[in-house]
MARBA-3410 file (N, C-alpha, C, O; in Angstrom, 1 decimal):
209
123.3,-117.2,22.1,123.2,-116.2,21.0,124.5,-116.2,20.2,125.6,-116.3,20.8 ~ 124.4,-116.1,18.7,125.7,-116.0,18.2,125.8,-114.3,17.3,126.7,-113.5,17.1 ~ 124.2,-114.1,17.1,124.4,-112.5,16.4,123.8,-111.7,16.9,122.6,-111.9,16.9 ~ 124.3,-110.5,17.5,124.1,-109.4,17.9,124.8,-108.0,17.5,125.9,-107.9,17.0 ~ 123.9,-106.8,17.9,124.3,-105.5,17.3,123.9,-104.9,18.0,122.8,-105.0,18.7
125.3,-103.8,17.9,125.5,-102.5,18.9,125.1,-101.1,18.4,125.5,-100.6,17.3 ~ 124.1,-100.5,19.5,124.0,-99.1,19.0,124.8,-98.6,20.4,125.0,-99.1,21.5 ~ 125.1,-97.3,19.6,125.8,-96.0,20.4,125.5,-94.6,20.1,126.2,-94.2,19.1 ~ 124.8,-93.6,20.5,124.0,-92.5,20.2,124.4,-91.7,21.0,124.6,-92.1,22.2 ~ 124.8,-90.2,20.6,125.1,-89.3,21.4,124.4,-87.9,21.1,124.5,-87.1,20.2
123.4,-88.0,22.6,122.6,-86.9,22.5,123.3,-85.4,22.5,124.3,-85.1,21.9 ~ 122.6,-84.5,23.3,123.1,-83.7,23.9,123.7,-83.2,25.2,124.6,-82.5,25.6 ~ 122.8,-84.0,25.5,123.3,-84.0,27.0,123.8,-85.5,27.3,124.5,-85.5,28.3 ~ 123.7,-86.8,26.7,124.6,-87.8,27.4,124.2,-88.4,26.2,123.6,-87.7,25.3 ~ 124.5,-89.8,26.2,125.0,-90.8,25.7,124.6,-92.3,26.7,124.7,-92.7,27.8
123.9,-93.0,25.0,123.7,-94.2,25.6,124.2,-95.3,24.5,124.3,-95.0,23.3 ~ 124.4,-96.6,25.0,124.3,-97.6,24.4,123.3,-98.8,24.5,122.5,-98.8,25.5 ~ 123.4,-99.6,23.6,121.9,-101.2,23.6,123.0,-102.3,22.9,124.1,-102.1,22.5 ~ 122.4,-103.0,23.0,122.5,-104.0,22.6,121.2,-105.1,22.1,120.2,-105.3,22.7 ~ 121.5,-105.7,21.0,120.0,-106.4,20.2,120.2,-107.4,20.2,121.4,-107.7,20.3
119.0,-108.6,20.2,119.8,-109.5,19.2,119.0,-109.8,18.0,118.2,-109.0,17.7 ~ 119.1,-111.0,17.3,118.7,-111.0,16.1,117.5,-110.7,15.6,117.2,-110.3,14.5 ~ 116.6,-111.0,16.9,115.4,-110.7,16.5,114.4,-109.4,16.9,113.2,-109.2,16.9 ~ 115.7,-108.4,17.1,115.4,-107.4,17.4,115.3,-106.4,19.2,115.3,-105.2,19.6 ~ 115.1,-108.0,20.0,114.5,-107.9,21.4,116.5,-106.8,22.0,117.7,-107.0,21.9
115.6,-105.9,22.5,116.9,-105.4,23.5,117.1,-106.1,24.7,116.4,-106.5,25.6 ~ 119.1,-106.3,24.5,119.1,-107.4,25.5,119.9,-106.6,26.7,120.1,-107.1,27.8 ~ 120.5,-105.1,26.3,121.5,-104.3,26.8,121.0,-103.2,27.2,120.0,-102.9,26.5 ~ 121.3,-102.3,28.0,120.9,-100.5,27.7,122.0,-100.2,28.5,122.5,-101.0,29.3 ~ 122.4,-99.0,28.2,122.7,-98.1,29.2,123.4,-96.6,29.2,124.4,-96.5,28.5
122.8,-95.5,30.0,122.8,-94.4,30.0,124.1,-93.8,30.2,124.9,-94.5,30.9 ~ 124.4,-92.4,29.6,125.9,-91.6,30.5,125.3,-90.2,30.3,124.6,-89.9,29.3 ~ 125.6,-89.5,31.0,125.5,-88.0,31.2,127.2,-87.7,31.2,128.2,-88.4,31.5 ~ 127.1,-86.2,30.5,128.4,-85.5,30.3,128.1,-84.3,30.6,126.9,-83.8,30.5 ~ 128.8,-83.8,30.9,128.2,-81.8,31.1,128.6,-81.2,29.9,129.3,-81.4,28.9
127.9,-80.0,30.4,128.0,-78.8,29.2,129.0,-78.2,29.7,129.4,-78.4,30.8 ~ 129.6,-77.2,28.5,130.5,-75.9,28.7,130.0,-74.7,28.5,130.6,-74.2,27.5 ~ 129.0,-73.8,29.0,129.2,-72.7,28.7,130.1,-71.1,28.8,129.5,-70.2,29.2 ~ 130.9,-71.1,28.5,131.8,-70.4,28.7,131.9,-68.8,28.5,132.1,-68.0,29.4 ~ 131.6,-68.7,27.2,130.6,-67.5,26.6,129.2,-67.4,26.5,128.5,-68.4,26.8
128.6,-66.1,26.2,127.2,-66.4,25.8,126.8,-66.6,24.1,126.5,-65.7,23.3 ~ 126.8,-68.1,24.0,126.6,-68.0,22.6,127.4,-69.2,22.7,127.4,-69.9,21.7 ~ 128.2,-69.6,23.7,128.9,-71.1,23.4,128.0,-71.9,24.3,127.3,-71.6,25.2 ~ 128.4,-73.6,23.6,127.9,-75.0,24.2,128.6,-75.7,23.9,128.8,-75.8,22.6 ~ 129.2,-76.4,24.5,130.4,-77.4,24.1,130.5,-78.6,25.0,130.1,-78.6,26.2
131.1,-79.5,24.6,131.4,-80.5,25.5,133.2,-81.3,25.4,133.7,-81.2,24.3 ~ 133.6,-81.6,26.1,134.9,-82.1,26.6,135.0,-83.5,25.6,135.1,-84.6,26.2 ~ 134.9,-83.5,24.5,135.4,-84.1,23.5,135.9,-85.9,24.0,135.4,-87.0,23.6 ~ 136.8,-85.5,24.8,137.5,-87.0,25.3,136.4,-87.5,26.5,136.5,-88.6,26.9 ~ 135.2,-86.6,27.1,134.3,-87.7,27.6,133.3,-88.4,26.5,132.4,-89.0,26.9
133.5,-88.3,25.4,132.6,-89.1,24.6,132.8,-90.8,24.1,132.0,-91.6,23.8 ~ 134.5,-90.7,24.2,134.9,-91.9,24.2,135.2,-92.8,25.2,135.1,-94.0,25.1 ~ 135.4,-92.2,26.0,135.2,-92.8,27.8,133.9,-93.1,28.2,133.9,-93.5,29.3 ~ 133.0,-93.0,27.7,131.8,-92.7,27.9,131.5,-94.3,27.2,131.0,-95.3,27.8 ~ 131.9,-94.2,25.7,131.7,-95.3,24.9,132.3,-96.6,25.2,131.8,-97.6,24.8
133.6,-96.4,25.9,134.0,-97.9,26.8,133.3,-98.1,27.8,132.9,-99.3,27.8 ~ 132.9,-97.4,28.5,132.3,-97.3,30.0,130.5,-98.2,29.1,129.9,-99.2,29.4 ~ 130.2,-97.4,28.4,128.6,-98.0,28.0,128.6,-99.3,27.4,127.6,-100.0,27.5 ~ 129.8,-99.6,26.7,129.9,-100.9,25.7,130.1,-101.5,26.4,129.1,-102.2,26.5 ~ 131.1,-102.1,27.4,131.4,-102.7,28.8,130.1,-103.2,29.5,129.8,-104.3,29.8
129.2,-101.7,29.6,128.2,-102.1,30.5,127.3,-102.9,30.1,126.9,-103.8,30.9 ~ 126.4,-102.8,28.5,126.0,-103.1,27.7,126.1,-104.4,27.2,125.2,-105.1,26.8 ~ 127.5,-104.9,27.1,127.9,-106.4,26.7,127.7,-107.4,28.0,127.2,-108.5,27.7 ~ 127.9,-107.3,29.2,127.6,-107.5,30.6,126.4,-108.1,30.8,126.2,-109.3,31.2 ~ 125.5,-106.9,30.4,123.8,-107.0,30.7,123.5,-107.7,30.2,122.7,-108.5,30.7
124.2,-108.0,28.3,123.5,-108.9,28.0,123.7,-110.2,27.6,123.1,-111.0,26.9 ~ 125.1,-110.5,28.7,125.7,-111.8,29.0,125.9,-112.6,27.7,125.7,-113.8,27.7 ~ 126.4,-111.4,26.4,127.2,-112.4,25.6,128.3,-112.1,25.2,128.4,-110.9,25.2 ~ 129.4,-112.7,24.7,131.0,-112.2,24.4,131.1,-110.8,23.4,130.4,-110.6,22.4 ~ 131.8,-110.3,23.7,132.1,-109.4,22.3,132.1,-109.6,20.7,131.7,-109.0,19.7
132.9,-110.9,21.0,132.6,-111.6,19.5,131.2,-112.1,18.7,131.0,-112.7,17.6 ~ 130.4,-111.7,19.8,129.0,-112.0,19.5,128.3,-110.7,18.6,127.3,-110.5,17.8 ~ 129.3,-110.0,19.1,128.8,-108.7,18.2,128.8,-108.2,16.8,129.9,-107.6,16.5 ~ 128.0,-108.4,15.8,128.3,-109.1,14.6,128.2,-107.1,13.8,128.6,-106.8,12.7 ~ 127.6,-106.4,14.6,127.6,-105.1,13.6,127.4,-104.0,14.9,127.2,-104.3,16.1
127.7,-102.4,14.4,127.9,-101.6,15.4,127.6,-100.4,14.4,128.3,-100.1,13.4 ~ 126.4,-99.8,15.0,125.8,-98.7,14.6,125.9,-97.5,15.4,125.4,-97.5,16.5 ~ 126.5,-96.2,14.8,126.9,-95.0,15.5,126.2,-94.0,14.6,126.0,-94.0,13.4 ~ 125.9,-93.0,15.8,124.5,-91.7,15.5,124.8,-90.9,16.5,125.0,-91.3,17.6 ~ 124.8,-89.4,16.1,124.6,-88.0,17.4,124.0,-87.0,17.1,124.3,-86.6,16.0
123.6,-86.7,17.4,122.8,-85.2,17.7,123.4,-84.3,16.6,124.6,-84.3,16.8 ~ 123.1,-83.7,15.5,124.1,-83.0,14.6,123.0,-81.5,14.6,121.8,-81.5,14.8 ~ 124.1,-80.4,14.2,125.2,-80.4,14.3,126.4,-80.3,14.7,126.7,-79.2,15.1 ~ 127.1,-81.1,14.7,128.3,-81.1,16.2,129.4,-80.9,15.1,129.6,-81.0,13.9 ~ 130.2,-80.6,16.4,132.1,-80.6,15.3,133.0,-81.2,16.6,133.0,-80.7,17.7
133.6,-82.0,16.2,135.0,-82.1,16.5,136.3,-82.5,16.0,136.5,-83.6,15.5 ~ 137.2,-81.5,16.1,138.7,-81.5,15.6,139.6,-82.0,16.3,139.9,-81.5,17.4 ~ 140.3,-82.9,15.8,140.9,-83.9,15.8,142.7,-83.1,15.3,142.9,-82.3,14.4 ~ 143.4,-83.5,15.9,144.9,-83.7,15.2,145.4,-85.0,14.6,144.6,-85.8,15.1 ~ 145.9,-85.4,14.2,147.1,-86.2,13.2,147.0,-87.3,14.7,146.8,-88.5,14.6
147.1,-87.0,15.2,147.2,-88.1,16.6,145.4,-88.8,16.9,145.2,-89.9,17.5 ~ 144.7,-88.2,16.5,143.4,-88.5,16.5,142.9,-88.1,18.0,142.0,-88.5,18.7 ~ 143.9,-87.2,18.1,143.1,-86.1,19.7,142.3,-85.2,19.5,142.0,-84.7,18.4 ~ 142.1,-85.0,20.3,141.0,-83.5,20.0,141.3,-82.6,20.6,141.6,-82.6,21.8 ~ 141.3,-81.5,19.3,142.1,-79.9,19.1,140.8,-79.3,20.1,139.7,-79.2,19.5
140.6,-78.9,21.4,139.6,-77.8,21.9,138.4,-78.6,22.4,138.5,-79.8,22.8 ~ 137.6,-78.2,22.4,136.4,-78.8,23.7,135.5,-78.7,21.7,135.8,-77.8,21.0 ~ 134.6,-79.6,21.4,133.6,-80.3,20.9,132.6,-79.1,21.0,132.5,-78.5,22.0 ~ 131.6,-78.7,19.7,130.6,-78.3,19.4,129.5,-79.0,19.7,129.6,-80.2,19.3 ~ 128.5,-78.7,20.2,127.5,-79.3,20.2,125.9,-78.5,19.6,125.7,-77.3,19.8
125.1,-79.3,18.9,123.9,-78.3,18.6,123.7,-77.1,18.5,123.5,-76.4,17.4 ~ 123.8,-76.5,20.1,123.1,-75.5,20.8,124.0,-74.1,20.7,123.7,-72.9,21.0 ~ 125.7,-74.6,20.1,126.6,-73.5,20.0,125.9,-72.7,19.0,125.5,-73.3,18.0 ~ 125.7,-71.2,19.3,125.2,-70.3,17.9,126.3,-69.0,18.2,126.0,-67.8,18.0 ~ 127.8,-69.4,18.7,128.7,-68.2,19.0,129.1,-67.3,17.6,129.5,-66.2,17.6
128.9,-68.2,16.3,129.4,-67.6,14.9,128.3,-66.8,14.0,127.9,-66.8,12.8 ~ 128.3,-66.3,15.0,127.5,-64.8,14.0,127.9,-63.6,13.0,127.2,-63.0,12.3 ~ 129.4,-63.5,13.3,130.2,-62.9,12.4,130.6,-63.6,11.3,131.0,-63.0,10.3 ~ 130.5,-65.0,11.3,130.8,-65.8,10.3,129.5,-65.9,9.4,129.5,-65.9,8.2 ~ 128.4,-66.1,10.1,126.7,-66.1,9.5,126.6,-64.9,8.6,126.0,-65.1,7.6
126.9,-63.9,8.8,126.7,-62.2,8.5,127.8,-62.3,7.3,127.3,-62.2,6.2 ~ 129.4,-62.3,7.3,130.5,-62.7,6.0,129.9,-64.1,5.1,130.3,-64.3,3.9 ~ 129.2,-64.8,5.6,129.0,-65.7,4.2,127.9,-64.8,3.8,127.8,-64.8,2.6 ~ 126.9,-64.0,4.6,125.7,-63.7,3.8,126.3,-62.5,2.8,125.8,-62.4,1.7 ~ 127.3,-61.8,3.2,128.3,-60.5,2.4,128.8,-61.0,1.1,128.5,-60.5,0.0
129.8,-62.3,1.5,130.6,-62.8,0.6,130.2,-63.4,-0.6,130.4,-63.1,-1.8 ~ 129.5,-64.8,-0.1,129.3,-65.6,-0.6,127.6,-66.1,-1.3,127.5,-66.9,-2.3 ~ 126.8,-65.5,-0.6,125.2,-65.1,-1.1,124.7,-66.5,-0.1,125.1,-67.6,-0.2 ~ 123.7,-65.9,0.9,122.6,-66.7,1.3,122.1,-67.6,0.1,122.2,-68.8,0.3 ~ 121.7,-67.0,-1.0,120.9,-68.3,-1.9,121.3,-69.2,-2.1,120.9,-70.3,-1.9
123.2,-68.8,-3.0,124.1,-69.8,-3.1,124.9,-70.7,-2.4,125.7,-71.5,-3.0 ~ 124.8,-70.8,-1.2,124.8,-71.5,-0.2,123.9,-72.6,-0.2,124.1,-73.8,-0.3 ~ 122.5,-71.9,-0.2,121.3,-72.3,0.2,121.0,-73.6,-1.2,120.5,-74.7,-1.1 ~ 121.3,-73.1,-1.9,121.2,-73.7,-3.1,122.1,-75.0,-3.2,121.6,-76.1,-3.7 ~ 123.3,-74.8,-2.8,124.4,-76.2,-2.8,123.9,-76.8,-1.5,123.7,-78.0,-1.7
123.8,-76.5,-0.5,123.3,-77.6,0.6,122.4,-77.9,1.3,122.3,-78.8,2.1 ~ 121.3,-76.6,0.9,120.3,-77.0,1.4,119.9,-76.8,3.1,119.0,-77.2,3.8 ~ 121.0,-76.1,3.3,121.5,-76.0,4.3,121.3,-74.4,5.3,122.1,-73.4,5.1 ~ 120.1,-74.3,6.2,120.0,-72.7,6.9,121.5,-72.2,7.5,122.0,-73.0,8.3 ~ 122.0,-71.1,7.1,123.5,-70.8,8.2,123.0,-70.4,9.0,123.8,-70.3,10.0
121.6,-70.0,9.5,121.2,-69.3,10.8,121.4,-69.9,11.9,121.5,-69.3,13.0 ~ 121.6,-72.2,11.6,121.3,-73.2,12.1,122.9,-73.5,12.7,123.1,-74.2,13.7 ~ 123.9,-72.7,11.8,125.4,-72.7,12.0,125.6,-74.0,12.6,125.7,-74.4,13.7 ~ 125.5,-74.7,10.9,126.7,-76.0,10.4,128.1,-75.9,11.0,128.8,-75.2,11.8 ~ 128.3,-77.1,10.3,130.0,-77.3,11.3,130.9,-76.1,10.5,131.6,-75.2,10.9
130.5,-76.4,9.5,131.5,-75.0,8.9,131.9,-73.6,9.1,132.9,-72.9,9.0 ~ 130.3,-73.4,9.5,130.2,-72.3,9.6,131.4,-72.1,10.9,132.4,-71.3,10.8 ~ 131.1,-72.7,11.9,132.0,-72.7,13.6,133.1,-72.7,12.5,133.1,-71.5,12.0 ~ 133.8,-73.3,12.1,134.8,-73.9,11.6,135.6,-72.9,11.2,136.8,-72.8,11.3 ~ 134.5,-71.6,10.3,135.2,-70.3,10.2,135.8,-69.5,11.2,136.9,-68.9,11.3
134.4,-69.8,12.4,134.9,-68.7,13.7,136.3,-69.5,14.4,137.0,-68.7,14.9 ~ 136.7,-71.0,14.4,138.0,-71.3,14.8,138.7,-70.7,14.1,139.2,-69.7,14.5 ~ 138.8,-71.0,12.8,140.0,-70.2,12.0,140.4,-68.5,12.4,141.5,-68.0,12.5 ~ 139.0,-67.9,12.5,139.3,-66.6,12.9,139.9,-66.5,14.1,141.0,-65.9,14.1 ~ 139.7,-66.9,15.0,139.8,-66.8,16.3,140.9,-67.3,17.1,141.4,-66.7,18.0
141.3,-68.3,16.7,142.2,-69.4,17.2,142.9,-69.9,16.4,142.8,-71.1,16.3 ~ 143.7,-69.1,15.6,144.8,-68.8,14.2,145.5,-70.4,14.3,145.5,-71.3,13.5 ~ 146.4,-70.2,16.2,147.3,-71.3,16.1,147.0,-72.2,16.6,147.9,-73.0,16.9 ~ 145.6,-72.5,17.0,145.7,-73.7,17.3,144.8,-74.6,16.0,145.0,-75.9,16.0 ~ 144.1,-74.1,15.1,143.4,-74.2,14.0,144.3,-74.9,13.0,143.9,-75.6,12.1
145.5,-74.6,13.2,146.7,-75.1,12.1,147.0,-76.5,12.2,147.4,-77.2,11.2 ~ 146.8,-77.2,13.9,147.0,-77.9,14.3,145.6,-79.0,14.0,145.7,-80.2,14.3 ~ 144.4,-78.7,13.4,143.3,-79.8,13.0,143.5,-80.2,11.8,143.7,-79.6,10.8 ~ 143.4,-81.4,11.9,143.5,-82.9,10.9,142.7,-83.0,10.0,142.8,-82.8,8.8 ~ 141.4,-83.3,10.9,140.1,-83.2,10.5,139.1,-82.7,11.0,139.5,-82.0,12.0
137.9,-82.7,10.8,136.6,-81.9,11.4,135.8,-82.9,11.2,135.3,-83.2,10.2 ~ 135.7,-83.3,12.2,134.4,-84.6,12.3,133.4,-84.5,13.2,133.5,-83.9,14.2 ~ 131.7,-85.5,12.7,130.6,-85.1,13.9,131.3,-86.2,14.9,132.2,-87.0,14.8 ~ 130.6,-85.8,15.8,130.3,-86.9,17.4,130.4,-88.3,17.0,131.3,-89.0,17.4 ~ 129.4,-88.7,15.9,129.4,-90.1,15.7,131.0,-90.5,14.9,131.8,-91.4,15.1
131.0,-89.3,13.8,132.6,-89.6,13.3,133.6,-90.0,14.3,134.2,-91.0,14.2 ~ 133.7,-89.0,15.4,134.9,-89.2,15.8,135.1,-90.0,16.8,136.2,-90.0,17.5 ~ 133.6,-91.4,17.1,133.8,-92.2,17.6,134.1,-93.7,16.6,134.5,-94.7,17.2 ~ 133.8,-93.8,15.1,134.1,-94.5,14.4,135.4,-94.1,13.8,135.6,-94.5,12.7 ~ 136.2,-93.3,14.5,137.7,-92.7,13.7,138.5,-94.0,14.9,139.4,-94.8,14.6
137.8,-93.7,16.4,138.8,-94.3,17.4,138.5,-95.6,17.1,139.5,-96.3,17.0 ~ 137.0,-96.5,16.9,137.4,-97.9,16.6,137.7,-98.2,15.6,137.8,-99.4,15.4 ~ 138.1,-97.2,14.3,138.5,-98.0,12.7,139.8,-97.0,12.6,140.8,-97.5,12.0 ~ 140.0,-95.8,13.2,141.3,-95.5,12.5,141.4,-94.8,11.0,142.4,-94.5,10.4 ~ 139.9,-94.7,10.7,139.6,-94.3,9.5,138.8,-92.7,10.1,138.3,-92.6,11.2
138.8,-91.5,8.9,138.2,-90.2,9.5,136.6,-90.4,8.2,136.6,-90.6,6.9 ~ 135.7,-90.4,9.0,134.7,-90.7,7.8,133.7,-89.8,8.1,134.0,-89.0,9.0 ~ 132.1,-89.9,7.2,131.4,-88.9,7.6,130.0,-89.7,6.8,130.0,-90.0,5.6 ~ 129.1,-90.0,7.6,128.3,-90.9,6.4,127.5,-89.6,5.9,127.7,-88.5,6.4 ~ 126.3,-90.1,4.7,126.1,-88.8,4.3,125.1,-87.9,4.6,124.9,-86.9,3.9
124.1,-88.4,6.1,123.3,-87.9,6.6,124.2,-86.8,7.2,124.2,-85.7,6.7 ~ 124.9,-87.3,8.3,126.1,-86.4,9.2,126.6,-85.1,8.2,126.6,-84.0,8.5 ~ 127.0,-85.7,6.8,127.7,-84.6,6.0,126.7,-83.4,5.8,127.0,-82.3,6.0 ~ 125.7,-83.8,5.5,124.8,-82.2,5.2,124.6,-81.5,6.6,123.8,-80.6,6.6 ~ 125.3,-81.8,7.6,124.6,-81.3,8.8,126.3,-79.8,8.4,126.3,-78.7,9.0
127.3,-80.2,7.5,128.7,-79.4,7.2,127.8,-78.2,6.8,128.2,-77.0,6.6 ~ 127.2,-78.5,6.7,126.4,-77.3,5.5,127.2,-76.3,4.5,128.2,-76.8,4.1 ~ 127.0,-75.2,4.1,127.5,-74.3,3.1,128.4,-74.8,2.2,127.7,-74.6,1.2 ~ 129.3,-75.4,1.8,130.2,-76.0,1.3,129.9,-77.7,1.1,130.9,-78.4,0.9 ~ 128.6,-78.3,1.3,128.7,-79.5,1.1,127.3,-79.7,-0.3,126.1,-79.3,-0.5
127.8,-80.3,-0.8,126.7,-80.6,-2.0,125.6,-81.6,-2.1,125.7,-82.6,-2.8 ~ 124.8,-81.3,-1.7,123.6,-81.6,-1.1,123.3,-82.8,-2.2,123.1,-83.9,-1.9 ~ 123.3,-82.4,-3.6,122.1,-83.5,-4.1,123.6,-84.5,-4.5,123.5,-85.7,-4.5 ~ 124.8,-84.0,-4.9,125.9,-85.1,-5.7,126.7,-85.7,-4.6,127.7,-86.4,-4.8 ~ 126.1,-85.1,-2.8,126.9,-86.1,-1.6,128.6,-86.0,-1.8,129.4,-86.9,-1.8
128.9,-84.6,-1.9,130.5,-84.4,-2.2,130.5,-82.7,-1.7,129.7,-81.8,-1.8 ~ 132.2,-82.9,-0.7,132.4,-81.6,-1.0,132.5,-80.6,-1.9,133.2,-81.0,-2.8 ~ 132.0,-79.3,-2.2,132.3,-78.6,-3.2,134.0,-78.1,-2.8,134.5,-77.9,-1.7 ~ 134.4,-78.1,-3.9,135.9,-77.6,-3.8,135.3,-76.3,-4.4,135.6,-75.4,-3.7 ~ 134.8,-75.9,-5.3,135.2,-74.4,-5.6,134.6,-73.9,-4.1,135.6,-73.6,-3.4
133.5,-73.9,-3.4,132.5,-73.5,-2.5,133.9,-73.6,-1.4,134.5,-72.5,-1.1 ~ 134.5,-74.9,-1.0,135.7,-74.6,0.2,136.5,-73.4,-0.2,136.3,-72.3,0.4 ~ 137.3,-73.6,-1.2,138.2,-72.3,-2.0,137.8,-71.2,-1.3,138.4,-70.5,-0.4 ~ 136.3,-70.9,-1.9,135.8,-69.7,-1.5,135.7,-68.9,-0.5,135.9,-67.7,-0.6 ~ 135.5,-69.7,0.6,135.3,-69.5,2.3,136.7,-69.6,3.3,136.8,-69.5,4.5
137.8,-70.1,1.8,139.2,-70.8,2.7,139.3,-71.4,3.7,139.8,-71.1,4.8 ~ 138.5,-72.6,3.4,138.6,-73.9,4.1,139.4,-75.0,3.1,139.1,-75.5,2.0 ~ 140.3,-75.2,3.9,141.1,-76.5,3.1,140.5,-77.9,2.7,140.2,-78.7,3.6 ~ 140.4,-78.2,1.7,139.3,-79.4,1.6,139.9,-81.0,2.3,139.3,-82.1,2.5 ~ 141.2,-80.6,2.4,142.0,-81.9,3.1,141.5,-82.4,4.9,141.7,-83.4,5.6
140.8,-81.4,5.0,140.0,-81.1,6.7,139.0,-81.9,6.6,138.8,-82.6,7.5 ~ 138.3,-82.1,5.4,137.3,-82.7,5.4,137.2,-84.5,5.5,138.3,-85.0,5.1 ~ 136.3,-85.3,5.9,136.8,-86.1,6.3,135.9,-87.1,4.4,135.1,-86.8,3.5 ~ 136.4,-88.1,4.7,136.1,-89.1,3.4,134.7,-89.7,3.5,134.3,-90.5,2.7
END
């Protein structure tokens, strides 16, 4: 075999990788489970740093099964469960344990955008339910909540981001993942709104490229 391609998908509850080859036949699989965090009622989270451990441990296992070099791997496709968040520092660690889906703890933030900022106009730039509480939305309850360690995030990236940040080094967001940002992302022109960040005082430098 000389061409093959890597998927890597992160559910909610675990994480798997494959392996293909050209003509589509799977030549690789393999499964990981991660736990949840419930801590509050209204939180779901996951431990951020098993997602990348997870991702050696499956690509390892996956290249193995399917008994060809790494260099054989000609492309590598990454996908997760959205909406998720994870914040990242300047070091490309992660600030706090990882959002996942099922978090719905920002209800004070759901209720101030519907005050502040108007359900429609929201609704209108992204297309986006806050009931469904986007990464931003959480993004407000960090800031509220967790003043100093909030100071300390780089960026805000999904699950799949912040495993294509560790193999490229680059903070990105393709633009399915991006609308999952909701309230502040611009649904039909695929760009943050900067007046919409302004608004809500989210720094638009957080956001990833």
């Amino acid at each position: 075999m000389s061409n093959c391609f890597l998927g890597v998908d992160y559910g909610t509850g675990g994480a798997k990788a494959t392996v293909i080859d050209d003509t589509g036949a799977v030549i690789g699989f393999a499964f990981e489970e991660y736990p949840f965090f419930h801590d509050q009622p209204g939180w779901s989270e996951h431990d951020a740093r098993n997602y990348w451990d997870a991702a050696c441990r499956l690509i390892h296992t996956v290249i193995s099964e399917a008994g060809i070099k790494a260099a054989e791997v000609k492309g590598i496709g990454l996908s997760s469960a959205l909406p998720s968040m994870v914040m990242v520092d300047r070091n490309h660690n992660p600030v706090h344990r990882a959002y996942n889906l099922l978090d719905k703890r920002a209800v004070d933030q759901v209720a101030w955008i519907r005050e502040h900022i108007g359900e429609d106009r929201q609704y209108q730039l992204s297309g986006y339910p806050i009931d469904d509480h986007p990464s931003l939305v959480n993004l407000l309850w960090e800031k509220k909540h967790r003043p100093q360690e909030y100071r300390k995030i780089h960026k805000v990236l999904t699950i799949d981001g912040f495993i294509a940040l560790k193999l490229t080094g680059r903070a990105t967001v393709h633009y399915s993942g991006a609308a999952f940002y909701g309230v502040a992302y611009d649904l039909r022109n695929r760009r943050f709104d900067q007046q919409m960040l302004a608004d809500i005082g989210v720094d638009p430098a957080l956001m990833p490229d």
